[in-house]
N, C-alpha and C positions, 0 to 999 in steps of 0.2 A: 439336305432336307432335314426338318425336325424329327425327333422321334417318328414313328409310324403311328397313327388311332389303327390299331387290329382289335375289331369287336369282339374276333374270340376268343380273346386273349384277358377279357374283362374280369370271369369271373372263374378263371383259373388260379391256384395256389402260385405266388409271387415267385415261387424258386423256380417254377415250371417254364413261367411265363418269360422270364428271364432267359432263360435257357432260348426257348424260341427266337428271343431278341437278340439275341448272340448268332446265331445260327442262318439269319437272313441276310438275302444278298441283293442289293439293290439294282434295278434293272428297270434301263430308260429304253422307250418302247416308240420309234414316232408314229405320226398318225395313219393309218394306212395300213400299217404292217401286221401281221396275224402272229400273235403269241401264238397259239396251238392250232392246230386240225383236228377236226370231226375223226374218231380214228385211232390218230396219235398215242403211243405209248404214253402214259401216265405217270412224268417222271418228277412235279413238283405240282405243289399249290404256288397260289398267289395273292400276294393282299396288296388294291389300287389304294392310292397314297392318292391319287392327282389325275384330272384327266377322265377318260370313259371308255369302257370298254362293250362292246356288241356282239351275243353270243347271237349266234346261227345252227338254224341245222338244215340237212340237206334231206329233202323228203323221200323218201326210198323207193317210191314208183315211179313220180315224174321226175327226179331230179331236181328239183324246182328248190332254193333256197328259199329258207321261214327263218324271217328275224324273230327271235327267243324275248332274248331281253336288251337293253339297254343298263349298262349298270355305271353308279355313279363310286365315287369314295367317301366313307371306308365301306369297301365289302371285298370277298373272299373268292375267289374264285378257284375250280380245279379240286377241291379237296374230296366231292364225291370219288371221282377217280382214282385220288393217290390209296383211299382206306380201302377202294371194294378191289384194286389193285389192274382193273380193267381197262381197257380204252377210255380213251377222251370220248363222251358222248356228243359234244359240241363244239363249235371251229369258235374262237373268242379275237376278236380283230380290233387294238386302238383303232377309235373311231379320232380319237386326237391325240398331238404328244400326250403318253400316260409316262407317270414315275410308279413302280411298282416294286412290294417287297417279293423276293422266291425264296420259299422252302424244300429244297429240294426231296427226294425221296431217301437219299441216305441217310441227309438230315433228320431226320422225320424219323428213323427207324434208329437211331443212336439214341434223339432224344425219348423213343418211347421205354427203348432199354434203361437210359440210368431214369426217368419219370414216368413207370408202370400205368400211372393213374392219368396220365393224357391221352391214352388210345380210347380209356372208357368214356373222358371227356368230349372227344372227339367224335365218337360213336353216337350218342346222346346230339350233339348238334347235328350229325346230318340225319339222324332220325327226326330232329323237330324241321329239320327245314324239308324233308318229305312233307311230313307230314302240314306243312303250310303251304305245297306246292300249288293244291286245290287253291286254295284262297288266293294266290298270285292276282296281283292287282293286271291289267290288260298292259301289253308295251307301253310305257312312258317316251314317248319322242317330243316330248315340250323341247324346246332348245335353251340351254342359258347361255350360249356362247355366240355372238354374229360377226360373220365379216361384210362389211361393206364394201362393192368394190364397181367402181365405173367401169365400161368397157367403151362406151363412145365417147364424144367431146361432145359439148356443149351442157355440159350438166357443173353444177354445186356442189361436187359428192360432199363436201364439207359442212353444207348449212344442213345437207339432207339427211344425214349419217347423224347428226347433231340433235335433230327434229326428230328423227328415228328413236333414240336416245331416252330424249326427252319425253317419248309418248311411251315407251315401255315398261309397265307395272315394277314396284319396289323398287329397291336401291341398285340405280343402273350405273358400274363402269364403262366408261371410253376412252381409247387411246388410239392417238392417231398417229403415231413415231415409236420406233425402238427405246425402252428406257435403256438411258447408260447403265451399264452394267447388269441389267435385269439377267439374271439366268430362270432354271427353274423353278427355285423354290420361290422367288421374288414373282414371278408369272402364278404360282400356286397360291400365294398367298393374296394376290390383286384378287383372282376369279374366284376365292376363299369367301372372301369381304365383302364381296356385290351379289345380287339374285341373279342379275345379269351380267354380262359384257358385252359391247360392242366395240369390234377393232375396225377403223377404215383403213383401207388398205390402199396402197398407189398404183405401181403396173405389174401386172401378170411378169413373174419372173423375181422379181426384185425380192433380198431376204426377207424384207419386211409382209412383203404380202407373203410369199410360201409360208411364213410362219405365223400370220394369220389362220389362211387355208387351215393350216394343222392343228389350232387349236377353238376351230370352232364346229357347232355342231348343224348351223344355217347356213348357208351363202346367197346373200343382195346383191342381184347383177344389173348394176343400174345402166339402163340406156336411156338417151333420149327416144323419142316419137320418132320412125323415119330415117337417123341417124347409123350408119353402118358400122360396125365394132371400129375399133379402133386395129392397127394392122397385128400390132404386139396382144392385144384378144382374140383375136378372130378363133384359132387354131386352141386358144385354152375354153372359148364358150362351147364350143363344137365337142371340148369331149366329156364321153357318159360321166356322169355325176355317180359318189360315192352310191349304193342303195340308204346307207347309212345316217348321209349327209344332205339335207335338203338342200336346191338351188331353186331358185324363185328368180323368174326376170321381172325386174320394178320398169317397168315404161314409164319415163317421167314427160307428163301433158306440159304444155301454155299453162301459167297462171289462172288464166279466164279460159282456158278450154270447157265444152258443153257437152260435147263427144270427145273419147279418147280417140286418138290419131293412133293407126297399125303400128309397130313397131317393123328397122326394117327388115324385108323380106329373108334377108341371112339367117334372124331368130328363128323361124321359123323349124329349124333344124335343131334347133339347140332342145338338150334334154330337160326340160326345167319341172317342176311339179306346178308351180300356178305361174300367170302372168297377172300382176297385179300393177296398177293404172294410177298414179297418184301428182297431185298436182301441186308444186311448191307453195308453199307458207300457208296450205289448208289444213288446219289443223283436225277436220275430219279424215279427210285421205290420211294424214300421217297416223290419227290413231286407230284408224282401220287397217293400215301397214302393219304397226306392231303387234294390233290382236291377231292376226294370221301369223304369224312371223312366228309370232311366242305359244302359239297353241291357247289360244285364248278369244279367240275367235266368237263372236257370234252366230250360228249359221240357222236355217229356215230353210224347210222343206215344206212345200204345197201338195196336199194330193186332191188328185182327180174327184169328181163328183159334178160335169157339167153347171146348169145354173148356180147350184149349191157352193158353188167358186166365189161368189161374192163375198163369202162368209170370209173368206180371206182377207178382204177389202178390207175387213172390220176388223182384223187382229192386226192388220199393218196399220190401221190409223188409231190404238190403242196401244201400241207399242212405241211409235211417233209419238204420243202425248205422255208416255211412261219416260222418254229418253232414253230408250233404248234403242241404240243403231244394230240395225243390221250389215253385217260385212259378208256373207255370204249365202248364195240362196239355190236351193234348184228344186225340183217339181217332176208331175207329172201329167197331161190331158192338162182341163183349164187351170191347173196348180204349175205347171210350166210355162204358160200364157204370163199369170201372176208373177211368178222369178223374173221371166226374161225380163216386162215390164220396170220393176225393181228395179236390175242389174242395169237398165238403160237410164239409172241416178232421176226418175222420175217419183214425186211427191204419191203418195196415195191418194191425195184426192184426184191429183190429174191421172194417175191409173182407173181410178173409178168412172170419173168423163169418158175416159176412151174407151174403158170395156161396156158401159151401157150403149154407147156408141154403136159399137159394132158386135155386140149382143142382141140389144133391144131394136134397140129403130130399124137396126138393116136386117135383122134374124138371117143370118148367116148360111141358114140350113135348110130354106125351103127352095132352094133352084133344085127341084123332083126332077129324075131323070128315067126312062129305064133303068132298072138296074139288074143292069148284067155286072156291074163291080159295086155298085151301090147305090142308095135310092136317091143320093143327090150328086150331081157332079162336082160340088168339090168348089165350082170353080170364084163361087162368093165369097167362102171363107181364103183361098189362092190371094184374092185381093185385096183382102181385109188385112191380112197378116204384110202381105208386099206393102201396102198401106202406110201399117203402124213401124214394122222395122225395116224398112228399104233393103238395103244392100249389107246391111251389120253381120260384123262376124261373131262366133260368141267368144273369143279370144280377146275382141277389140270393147267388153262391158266393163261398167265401172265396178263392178260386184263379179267373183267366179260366181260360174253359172253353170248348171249341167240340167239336162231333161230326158227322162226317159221315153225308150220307144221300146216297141215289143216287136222281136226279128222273127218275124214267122217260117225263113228259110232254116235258118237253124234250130228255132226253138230256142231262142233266149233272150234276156233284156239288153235292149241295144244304148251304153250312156253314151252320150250326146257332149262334149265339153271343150269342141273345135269346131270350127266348118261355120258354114252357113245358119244363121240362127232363124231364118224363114225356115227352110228344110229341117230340120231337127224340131220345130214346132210345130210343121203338118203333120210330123211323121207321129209325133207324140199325141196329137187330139185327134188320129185318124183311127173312129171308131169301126169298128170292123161291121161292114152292108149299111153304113149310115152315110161314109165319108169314103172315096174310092183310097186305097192306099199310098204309100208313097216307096216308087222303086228304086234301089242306089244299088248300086255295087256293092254294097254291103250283104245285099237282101231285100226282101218284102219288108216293109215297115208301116206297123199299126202302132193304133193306141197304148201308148204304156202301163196302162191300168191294166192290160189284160196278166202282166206279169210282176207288176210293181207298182200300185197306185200311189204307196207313202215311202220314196226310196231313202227314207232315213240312215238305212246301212251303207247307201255310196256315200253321202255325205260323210258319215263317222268316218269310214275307211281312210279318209284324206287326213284326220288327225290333229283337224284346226282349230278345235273348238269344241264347246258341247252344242249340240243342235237340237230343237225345236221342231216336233213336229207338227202341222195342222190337217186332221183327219176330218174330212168333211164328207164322208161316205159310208165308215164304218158302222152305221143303222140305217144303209140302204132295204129297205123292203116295201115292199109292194102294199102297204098299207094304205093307201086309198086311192082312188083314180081321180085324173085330173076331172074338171067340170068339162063335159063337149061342148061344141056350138050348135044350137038347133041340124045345121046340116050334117054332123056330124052323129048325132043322132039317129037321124032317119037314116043316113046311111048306112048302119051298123043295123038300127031296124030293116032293112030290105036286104041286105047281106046274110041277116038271122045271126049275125057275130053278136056273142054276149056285153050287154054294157060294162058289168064292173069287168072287164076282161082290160089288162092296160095294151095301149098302143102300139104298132111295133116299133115306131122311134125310141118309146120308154122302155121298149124290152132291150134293143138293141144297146142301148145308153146302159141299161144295169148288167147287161153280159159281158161288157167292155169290163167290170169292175169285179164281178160279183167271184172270179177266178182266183184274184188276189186278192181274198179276204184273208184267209188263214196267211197268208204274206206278210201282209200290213200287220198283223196279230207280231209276229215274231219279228221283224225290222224293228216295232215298234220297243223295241227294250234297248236299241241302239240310243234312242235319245235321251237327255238331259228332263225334255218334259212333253207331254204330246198333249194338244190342247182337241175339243172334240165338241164344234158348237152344239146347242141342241139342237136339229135340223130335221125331226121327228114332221111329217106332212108339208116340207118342201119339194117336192119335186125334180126330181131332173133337169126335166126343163122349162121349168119355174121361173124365166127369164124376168118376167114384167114383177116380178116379187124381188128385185132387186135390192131393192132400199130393206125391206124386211128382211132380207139374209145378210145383208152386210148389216144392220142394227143385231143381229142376232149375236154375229161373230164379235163383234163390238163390245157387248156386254159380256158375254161369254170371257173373251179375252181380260176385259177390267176387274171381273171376278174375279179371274186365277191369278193375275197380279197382286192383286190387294189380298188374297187367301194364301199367297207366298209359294202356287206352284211352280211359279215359273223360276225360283231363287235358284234351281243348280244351272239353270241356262242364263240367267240375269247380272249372277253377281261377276263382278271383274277377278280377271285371272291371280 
C-alpha cells in the first residue's frame, strides 16, 4: 500500500507525525470479520486506508443491535477509547476486505513520552469530534461497491450487469474477471478512481465471486421469472444476509412482459430487502434498478384524505410531464389505492379512468347496511378492488410498494409490503363504522390513517432514496358542510338534527384521520419535500369534484416544480 492519508496526522508538527508513521502496523481485515467488541479492552486505534468499516452498538434493554455509522477512508477509528483509557464503546465490523493502519497502545504511550505535545493534540481532536457528534449527519448506507450475481439459468448476467453499469450515476467501474496480478493495493486503487464499482460475479463458491462478496457493499441476485435457483445457489440464496450488506432479488421479466411473472416459489424464503422486476434492454426498468440499488431513488408516499385523493392524480401527471419517474411508492387509505395503482406500471391518466370509475359512477359506499360492524357492508368496494387487482401480489409490482393498516388488536401500524395486494388495500381504506374491518391473523385491521395517514417515515427507513411526500388532508376541518338534497333536508328537519351539523359519513371519514394529525406533523421531516395541495372547501367525499381536485393538485404540483421545491427530491443522485 501507499503511504497511509491519516487526517490526523495533517496538522501535526512533522517530527511528531513521523514518529506515528513509524510506529504503524498494517493490518488486512476480510469482510465479515469484527476488528473489536462493544466492551473490549481498549488496546489500539485504527486508521481505514481501504475498504469500510460498520460501527454497532448493542442497545442495553432489548439487546437489539443499532447500526452507528458506516465509515469510509481516511478515518480514525478506536481512539476515544485508547485516551479515556476505557472499553470499547462500539463493536466495528469490515463490512468488506478493509487495509487498515493500528496504533497500538504502547505505541501511543512511547510516542506521547519523547512528543509531550501529541496527547494535547489528541485531546483537542476528540473534544471536536464530541463536540460535532450532534451534528452527525443520519447513517450513510448509499452503496459504491455491487456485486452482480445470477442464481438461476436463463438470464444475460452479462448484458444486464453491463446495463446495470451503464445506468449508475458518475464514473462507474466494471469488472467481470480476476485482474492478473491485482492484489490489494491495485483493487484499492480501481474502487479509489470510480464513484462506483460493479463486479459480476460467476458461481456461488468460485474465488472470483467470494471476493466479489467481500468487497461490495450491495448484492444483485439475479433470477429469472419462475426459474428455480440453480442447485450450486440454492443453499447460498437461503442464508441470512449481512445486516450491513444489502441483498436485493432482481426478477428478470420477458422483454415485452405487462405484468411481472412470481419469481420461483423457493425465493420466497430468501432474506432479501426489495424484490425489484426489471425487464431487459428497457432502459427505464434498468435506470430504475440503479436508483434503488445506489440509494438514489425516487420514492412517493400518498396519504389518506378520501375524495381529496384525486389531488394525487394531479401530482402524478405533473411529474410525468416534469420527467420525472417514479421508482418507488406507498400510501395510506385512498393514497395506498394511488401507490398500488402506480406500482401495477399504469399511466396516470389510465389511473384516473379507473378511479372515477369506481369512485364516481359506482359510489362504492352506499350498499347501507345494519350496522352492527358498519353502516355499509363493504361488499361493493370487496369488488371494485378484486376488480381492478385480481389476484396480484404486492411482491409481484413493477414499483415496491407498501400500505398502511392500522392493527386495532395490538394498537399499532400494520406495513403491508407482501401478501395479497386486495387484502392489504381493504384493510388500509377500512374506515372504522363506515367500511366493516378486515380480520387476519395478524389482528383487526382498519384504516391506516388512524395511525399513519403520511407514512413518509417507513419509506425513509428503507434508505432508497429521498421521498416525497403528498399531504392531502392536513387542513381537514369542518369548514363548511356539503349542500343536502331536498330530502335530505327535510329529513334532518323532522329528525330536529341541526343543518350545519356534518354528516355521519363526514364525521366518520375525518375520525379515520384527524388521530394522526400530530403524526403526519413529525413523519413529515422524514422527507426530501412534502407537497400540500390547497384543498381548503373540498370535502371528503367530494367524489363528483373530481376533475377540480386533480386540476388542483396539478397546478399545485407545477408550482413547486417550477419554484424548485421539489429540487432535493428531483435532482439525480
Amino acid at each position: 500500500m501507499d503511504e497511509p492519508d491519516i487526517p490526523f496526522l495533517r496538522y501535526l508538527d512533522e517530527d511528531a507525525a513521523q514518529a506515528i508513521r513509524d510506529r504503524l502496523a498494517s493490518v488486512a481485515v476480510a469482510g465479515g470479520q469484527v476488528l473489536f467488541h462493544e466492551g473490549d479492552e481498549a488496546d489500539a486505534l485504527y486508521t481505514l486506508a481501504s475498504g469500510a468499516i460498520g460501527i454497532s452498538r448493542r442497545d442495553p434493554r432489548t439487546g437489539a443491535i443499532r447500526r452507528v455509522a458506516r465509515l469510509r477512508p481516511p478515518i480514525t477509528v478506536g481512539e476515544m477509547a485508547l485516551l479515556s483509557e476505557g472499553p470499547r464503546s462500539a463493536t466495528a465490523t469490515a463490512l468488506r476486505d478493509s487495509h487498515l493502519y493500528r496504533l497500538s497502545r504502547r505505541a501511543f504511550e512511547d510516542l506521547v513520552e519523547r512528543h509531550p505535545s501529541t496527547m494535547l493534540y489528541f485531546t483537542r481532536l476528540l473534544a471536536d469530534r464530541l463536540r460535532r457528534a450532534d451534528e452527525a449527519p443520519a447513517l450513510d448506507n448509499a452503496p459504491r461497491t455491487f456485486t452482480v450475481l445470477p442464481v438461476t439459468a436463463g438470464i444475460d448476467a452479462g448484458a444486464l450487469a453491463h446495463g446495470f453499469a451503464g445506468a449508475l450515476p458518475g464514473q462507474v467501474g466494471y469488472l467481470d474477471a480476476w485482474p492478473e496480478e491485482a492484489d490489494e493495493t491495485w483493487f484499492h486503487r480501481f474502487e479509489s478512481g470510480h464513484d462506483r464499482v460493479v463486479y459480476r460475479a460467476d458461481e456461488p463458491g468460485s474465488a472470483w465471486t467470494r471476493l466479489c462478496l467481500r468487497r461490495s457493499d450491495h448484492v444483485l441476485l439475479l433470477a429469472a421469472a419462475g426459474q428455480p435457483p440453480k442447485p450450486a445457489c440454492a443453499d447460498f440464496a437461503a442464508r441470512t444476509p449481512s445486516d450491513w450488506v444489502r441483498h436485493d432479488l432482481v426478477v428478470v421479466q420477458a422483454p415485452d412482459a405487462v405484468l411481472p411473472r412470481p419469481a420461483h416459489r423457493v425465493f420466497s424464503g430468501v432474506p432479501v430487502s426489495l424484490r425489484i422486476h426489471v425487464r431487459p434492454g428497457r432502459a427505464d426498468d434498468l435506470g430504475r434498478l440503479a436508483r434503488l440499488a445506489s440509494g438514489c431513488a425516487r420514492a412517493v408516499v400518498f396519504g389518506g384524505g378520501g375524495a381529496r385523493g384525486f389531488a394525487h392524480l394531479g401530482v402524478i401527471r405533473a411529474l410525468e410531464e416534469a420527467g420525472l419517474p417514479i421508482d418507488a411508492v406507498g400510501g395510506t387509505s385512498m393514497g395506498a389505492i394511488v401507490a398500488a395503482s402506480l406500482a401495477m406500471g399504469w399511466s396516470g391518466a389510465r389511473i384516473l379512468d379507473q378511479t372515477v370509475a369506481a369512485f364516481v359512477s359506482r359510489n362504492p359506499l352506499n350498499d347501507y347496511t345494519l350496522p352492527i360492524l358498519a353502516l355499509t357492508r363493504g361488499a361493493k368496494v370487496d369488488e371494485g378492488l378484486a376488480r381492478t387487482f385480481a389476484d396480484t401480489r404486492i411482491e409481484d409490482l413493477w414499483l415496491p410498494f407498501f400500505c398502511l393498516s392500522s392493527n386495532l388488536t395490538t394498537g399499532t401500524a400494520m406495513v403491508h409490503e407482501a401478501g395479497d395486494l386486495v387484502t392489504a388495500l381493504r384493510a388500509s381504506i377500512a374506515i372504522p363504522g363506515l367500511l366493516p374491518p378486515v380480520c387476519t391473523p395478524e389482528g383487526i385491521l382498519v384504516d391506516g390513517g388512524m395511525m399513519n395517514n403520511l407514512p413518509v417515515d417507513v419509506m425513509a427507513s428503507r434508505q432508497r432514496g429521498p421521498v416525497l411526500g403528498v399531504d392531502v388532508a392536513s387542513d381537514l376541518a369542518f369548514q363548511s358542510v356539503p349542500a343536502r338534497s331536498w330530502r335530505g333536508r327535510m329529513l334532518r328537519q323532522w329528525l330536529r338534527a341541526p343543518q350545519e351539523t356534518p354528516g355521519i359519513a363526514q364525521l366518520l371519514l375525518r375520525a379515520a384521520t384527524v388521530s394522526s394529525d400530530a403524526q403526519t406533523a413529525l413523519t413529515s421531516r422524514h422527507a426530501a419535500a412534502v407537497l400540500r395541495p390547497p384543498l381548503a372547501g373540498i370535502d371528503l367525499r367530494a367524489w363528483s369534484s373530481h376533475a377540480t381536485t386533480a386540476a388542483i393538485g396539478h397546478r399545485h404540483a407545477v408550482d413547486q416544480i417550477a419554484a424548485g421545491t421539489l429540487a432535493p427530491w428531483a435532482e439525480e443522485g
